[in-house]
C-alpha positions as CSV (number, residue, x, y, z in Angstrom):
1,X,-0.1,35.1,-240.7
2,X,-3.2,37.6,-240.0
3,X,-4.4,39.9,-242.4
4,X,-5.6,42.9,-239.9
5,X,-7.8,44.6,-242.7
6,X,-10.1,41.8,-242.5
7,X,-10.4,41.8,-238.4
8,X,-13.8,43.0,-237.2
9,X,-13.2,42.4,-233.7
10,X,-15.2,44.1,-231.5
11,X,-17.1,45.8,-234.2
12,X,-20.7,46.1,-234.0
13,X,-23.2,45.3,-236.4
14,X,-27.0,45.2,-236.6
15,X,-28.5,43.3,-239.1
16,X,-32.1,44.1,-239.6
17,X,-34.0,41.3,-241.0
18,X,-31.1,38.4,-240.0
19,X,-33.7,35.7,-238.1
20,X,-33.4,33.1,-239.9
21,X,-32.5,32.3,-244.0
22,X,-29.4,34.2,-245.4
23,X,-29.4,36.6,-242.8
24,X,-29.3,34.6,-239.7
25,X,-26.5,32.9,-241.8
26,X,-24.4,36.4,-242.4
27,X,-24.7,36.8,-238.8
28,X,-23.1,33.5,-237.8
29,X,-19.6,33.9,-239.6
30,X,-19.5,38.0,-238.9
31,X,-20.1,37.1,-234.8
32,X,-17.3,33.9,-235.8
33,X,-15.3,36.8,-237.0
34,X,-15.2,38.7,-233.6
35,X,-17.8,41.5,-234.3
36,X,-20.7,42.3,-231.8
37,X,-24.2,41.2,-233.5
38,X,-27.6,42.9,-233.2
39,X,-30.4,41.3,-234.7
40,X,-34.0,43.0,-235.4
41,X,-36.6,41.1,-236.6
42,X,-40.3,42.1,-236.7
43,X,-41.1,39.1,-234.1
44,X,-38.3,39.3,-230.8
45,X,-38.7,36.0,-229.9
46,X,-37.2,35.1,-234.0
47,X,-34.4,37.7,-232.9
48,X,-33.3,36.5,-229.3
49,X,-33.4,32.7,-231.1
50,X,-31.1,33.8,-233.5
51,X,-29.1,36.2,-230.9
52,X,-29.3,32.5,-228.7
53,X,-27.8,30.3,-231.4
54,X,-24.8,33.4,-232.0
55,X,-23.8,33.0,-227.9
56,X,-23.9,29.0,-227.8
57,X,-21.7,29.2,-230.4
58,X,-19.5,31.7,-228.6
59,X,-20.1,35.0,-229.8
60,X,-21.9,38.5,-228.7
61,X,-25.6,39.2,-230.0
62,X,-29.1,40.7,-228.8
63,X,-32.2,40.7,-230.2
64,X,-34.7,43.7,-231.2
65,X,-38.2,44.0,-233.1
66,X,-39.0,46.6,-235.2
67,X,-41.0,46.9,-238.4
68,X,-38.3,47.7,-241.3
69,X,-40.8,49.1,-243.1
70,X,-41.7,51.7,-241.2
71,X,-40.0,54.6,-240.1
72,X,-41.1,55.8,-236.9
73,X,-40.3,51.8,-235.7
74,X,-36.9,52.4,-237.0
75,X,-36.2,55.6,-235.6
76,X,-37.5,53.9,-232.3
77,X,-34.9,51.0,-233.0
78,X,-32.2,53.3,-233.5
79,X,-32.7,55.2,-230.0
80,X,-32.9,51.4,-228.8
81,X,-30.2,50.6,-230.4
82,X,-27.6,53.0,-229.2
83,X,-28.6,53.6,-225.8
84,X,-28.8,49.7,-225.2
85,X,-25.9,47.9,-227.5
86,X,-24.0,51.1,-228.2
87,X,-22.8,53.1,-231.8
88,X,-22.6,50.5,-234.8
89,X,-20.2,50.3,-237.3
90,X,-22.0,48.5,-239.7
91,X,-26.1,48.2,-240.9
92,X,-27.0,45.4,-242.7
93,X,-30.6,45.7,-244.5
94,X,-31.2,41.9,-245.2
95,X,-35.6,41.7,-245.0
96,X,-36.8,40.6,-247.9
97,X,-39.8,38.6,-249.4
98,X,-41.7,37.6,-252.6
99,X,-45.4,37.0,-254.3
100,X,-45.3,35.3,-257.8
101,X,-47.9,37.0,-259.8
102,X,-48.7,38.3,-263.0
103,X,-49.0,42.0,-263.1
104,X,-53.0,41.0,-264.5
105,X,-54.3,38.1,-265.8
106,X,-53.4,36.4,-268.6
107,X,-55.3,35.1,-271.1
108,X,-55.6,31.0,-271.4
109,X,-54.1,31.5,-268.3
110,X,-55.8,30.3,-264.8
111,X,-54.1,33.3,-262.7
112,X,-55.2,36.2,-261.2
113,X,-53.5,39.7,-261.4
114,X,-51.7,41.0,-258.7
115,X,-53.2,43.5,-256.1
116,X,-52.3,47.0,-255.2
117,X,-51.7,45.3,-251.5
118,X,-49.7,42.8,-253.4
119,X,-47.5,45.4,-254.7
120,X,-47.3,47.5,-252.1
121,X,-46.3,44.2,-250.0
122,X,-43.7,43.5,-251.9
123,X,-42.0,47.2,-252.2
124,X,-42.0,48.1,-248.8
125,X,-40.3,44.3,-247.4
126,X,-37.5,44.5,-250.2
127,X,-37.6,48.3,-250.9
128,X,-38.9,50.4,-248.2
129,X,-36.7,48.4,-246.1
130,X,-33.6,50.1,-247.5
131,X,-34.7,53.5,-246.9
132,X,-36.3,53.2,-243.7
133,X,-32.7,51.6,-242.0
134,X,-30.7,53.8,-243.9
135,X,-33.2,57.1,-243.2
136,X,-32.8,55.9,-239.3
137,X,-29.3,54.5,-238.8
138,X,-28.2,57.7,-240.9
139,X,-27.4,60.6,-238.6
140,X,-25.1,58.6,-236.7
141,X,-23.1,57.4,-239.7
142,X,-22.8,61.0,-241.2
143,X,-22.1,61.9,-237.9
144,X,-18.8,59.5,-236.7
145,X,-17.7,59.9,-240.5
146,X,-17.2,56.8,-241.1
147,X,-19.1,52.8,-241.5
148,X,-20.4,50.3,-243.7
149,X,-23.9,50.1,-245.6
150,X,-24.5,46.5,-246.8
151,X,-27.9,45.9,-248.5
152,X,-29.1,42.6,-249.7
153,X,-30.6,42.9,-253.4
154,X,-30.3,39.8,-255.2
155,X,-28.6,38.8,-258.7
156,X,-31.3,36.8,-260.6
157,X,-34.5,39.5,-260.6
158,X,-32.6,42.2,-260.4
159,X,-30.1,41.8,-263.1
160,X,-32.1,39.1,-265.2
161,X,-35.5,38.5,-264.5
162,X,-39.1,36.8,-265.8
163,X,-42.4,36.4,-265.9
164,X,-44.7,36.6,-262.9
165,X,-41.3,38.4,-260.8
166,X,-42.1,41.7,-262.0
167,X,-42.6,43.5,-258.4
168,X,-39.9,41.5,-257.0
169,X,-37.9,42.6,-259.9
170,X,-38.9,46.3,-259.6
171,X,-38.0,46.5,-255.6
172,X,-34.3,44.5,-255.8
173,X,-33.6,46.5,-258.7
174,X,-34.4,49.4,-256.9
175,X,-32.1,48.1,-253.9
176,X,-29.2,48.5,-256.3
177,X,-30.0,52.0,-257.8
178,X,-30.8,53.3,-253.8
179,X,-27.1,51.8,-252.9
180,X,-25.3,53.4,-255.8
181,X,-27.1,57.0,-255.0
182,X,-26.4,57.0,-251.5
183,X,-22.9,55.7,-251.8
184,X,-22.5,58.9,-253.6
185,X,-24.2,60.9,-251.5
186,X,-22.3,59.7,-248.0
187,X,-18.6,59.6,-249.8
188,X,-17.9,62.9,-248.5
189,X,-18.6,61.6,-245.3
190,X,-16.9,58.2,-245.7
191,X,-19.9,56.5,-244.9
192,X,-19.5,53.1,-247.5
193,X,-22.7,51.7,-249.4
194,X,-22.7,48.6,-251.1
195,X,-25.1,45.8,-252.2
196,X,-24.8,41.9,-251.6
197,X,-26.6,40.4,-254.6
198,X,-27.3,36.7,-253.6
199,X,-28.7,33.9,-256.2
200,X,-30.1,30.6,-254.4
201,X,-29.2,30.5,-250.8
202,X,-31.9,27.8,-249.9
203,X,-33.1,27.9,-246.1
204,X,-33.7,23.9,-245.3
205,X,-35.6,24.8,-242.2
206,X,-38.4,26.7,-244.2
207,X,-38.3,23.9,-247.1
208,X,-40.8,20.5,-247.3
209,X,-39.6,17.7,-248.2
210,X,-41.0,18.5,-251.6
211,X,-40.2,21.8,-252.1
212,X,-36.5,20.6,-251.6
213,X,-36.3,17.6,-254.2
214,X,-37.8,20.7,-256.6
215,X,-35.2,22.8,-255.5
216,X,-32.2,20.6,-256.1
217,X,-32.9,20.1,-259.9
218,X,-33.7,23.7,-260.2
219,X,-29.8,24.4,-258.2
220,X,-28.5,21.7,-260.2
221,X,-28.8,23.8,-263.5
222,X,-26.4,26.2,-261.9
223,X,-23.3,26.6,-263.6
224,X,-21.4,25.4,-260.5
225,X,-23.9,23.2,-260.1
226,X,-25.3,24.2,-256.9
227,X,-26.8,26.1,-254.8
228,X,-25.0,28.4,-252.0
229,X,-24.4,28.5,-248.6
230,X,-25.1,31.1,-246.2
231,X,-21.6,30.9,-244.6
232,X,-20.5,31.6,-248.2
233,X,-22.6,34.9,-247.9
234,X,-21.3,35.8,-244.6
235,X,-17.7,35.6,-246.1
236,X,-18.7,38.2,-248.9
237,X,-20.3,40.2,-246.1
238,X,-17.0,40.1,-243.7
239,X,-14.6,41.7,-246.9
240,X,-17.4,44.6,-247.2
241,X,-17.5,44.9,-243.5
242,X,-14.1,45.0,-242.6
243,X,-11.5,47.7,-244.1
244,X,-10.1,45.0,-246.6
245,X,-13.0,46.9,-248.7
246,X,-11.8,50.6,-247.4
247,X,-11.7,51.8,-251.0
248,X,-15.4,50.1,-252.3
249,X,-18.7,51.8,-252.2
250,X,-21.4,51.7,-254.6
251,X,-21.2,48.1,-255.7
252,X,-23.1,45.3,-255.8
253,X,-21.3,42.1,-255.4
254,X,-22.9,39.5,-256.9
255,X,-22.3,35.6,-255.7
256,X,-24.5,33.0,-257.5
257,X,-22.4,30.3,-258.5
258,X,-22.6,32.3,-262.1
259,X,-26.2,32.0,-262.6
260,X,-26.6,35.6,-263.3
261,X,-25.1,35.4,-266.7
262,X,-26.2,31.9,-267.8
């Protein structure tokens, strides 16, 4: 038996930051799932590997570069966008990036304090990000009345943080107030906004050895004892892609094996 609120086929999607890590995985299951994939990355030859990897496994994609954190790029993108892969149905904002530093110096402490670059860094690839794709990509949602926002935040900094994640903290926390504002502001227009709040979704490629073995105690102390999978991701992405989720805006959807609450 098919359920045909979950069927995205022929939908298409752009997920802006989905090269590699939790994106590229989100991309895998919704181009599994039948939908059309654009990728942007700020390096094309990361996007048209990941667009390459989609279509050996049988599904649509094409790669694009732009610069999320900047507007004119993503204005340029979206003119790209929809005179080369068409109108989307969904926007996924999923860059994102982090720098572990005090806000200044600590005393007894051998750290230095974090930079206004730092800062600024770390805002625009987690923050800026948001706006910017939303800002671009929105005239043409307002304008067909209807589609899904999905923007990655994340469960553990934004809902319970720590030291030295204070910018990180600020920006993904931001990501969920931006998504519960718009959603309110593109209801009228049946435009859906809602946030994916990921805990550890581990990218092996991008891991030593090392940083792995480190890893694995650290996912071990997970209530469910590990840590997640992209595909797991994607899943969550499909429902708030698909019209299963025709009634849901403004949330953020947390999935880190409980770890947010522990």
């Amino acid at each position: 038996m098919t359920m045909p609120e979950y069927d995205i086929t022929g939908r298409k999607i752009l997920l802006v930051g989905a090269a590699r890590g939790l994106g590229k995985g989100i991309a895998l299951v919704l181009a599994e799932a039948g939908a059309e994939i654009a990728i942007a990355s700020l390096n094309l030859a990361s996007a048209n590997a990941a667009a390459s990897e989609i279509k050996a496994a049988g599904g649509k994609a094409v790669g694009y570069a732009a610069d999320a954190t900047r507007c004119a790029d993503m204005e340029r993108l979206a003119r790209e966008v929809k005179d080369s892969f068409g109108p989307i149905d969904v926007l996924v904002n999923c860059v994102g990036d982090s720098i572990s530093k005090a806000v200044v110096g600590r005393p007894g402490q051998d750290e230095e304090g974090m930079t206004e670059a730092d800062w600024q860094y770390v805002m625009n690839v987690n923050l800026t990000q948001v706006f910017t794709g939303c800002k671009a990509f929105g005239p043409h949602f307002l304008q067909q009345q209807r589609g899904s926002i999905i923007n990655i935040s994340t469960s553990l900094s934004a809902r319970r943080t720590g030291p030295m994640r204070v910018a990180y903290a600020a920006a993904k926390g931001g990501v969920i107030s931006f998504t519960e504002a718009l959603a309110l502001e593109w209801a009228p227009f049946h435009v859906r906004v809602n946030s994916l709040a990921p805990g550890s979704f581990p990218d092996e490629a991008q891991l030593t050895p090392e940083e792995y073995r480190r890893g694995n105690e650290r996912w071990s102390k997970v209530p469910l004892g590990r840590a997640g999978k992209p595909r797991e991701a994607g899943l969550l992405a499909l429902y708030l892609a698909s019209d299963a989720s025709a009634f849901v805006t403004g949330q953020t959807w947390c999935i880190d094996g409980g770890d947010g609450i522990a």
